[in-house]
C-alpha positions in Angstrom: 0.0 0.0 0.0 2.6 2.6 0.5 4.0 2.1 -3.0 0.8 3.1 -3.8 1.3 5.9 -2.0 4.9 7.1 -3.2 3.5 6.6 -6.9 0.4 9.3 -6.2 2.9 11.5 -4.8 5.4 11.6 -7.4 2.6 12.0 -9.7 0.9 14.8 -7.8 4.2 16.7 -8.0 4.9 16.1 -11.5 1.5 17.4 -12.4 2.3 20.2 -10.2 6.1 20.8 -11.8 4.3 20.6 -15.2 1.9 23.5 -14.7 4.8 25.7 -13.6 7.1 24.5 -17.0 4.0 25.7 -18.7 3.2 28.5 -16.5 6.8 30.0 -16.8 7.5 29.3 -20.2 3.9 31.1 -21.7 5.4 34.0 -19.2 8.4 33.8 -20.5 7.6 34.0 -24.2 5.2 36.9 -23.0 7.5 38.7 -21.8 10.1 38.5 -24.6 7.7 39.2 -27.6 6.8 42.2 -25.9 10.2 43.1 -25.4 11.4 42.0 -29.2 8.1 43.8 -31.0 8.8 46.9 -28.6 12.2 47.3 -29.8 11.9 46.0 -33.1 9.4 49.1 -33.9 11.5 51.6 -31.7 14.5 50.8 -34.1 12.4 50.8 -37.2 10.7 54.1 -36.1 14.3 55.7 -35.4 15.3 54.3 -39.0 13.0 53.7 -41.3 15.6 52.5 -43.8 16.9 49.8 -42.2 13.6 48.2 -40.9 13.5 45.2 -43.4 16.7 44.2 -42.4 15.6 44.5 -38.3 12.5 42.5 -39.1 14.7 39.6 -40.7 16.1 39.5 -37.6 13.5 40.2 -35.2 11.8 37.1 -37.2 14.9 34.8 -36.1 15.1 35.9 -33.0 11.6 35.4 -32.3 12.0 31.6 -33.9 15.0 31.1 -31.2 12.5 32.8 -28.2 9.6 30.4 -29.7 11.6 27.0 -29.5 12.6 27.7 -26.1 9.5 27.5 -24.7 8.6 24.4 -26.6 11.2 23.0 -25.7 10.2 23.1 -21.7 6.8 22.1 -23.1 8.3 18.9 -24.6 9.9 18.1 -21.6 6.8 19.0 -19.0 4.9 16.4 -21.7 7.9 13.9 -21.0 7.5 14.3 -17.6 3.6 14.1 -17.6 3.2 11.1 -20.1 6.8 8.9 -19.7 7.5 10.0 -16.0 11.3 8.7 -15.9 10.8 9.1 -12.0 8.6 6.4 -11.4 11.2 3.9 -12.1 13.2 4.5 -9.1 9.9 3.5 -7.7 10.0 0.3 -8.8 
């Protein structure tokens, strides 16, 4: 009965340490969009000229900022659908 036990609470914490991966990684990209569009249009607005280049790089920068935060969603999905802590368990 106790393994029982130690199996509902690793789970219970890994679906609590999920909602946090997600939690902080939607805050996260939030955060950095707003920061990336906010600058991206102050430098275009300062220099009209050289906004196409800016946007090709605001566009990869926002690709790196994007696959950061789905990377800590592939890994809270790891977590929530292989937990690799339940074997110690066994």
């Amino acid at each position: 009965m106790e393994t029982i036990a130690l199996i509902a609470q690793v789970q219970s914490s890994t679906a609590i340490a999920v909602g946090l991966i997600f939690a902080f990684a939607a805050l996260g990209t939030g955060i950095g969009f707003g920061l990336l569009g906010g600058k991206f249009l102050e430098g275009a607005s300062r220099q009209p000229e050289l906004a196409a280049m800016l946007q090709v790089r605001m566009f990869i920068i926002a690709g790196l900022l994007d696959a950061l935060s789905i990377i800590g969603v592939a890994f809270a999905a790891l977590l929530l659908f292989a937990n690799p802590l339940l074997g110690a368990l066994g």
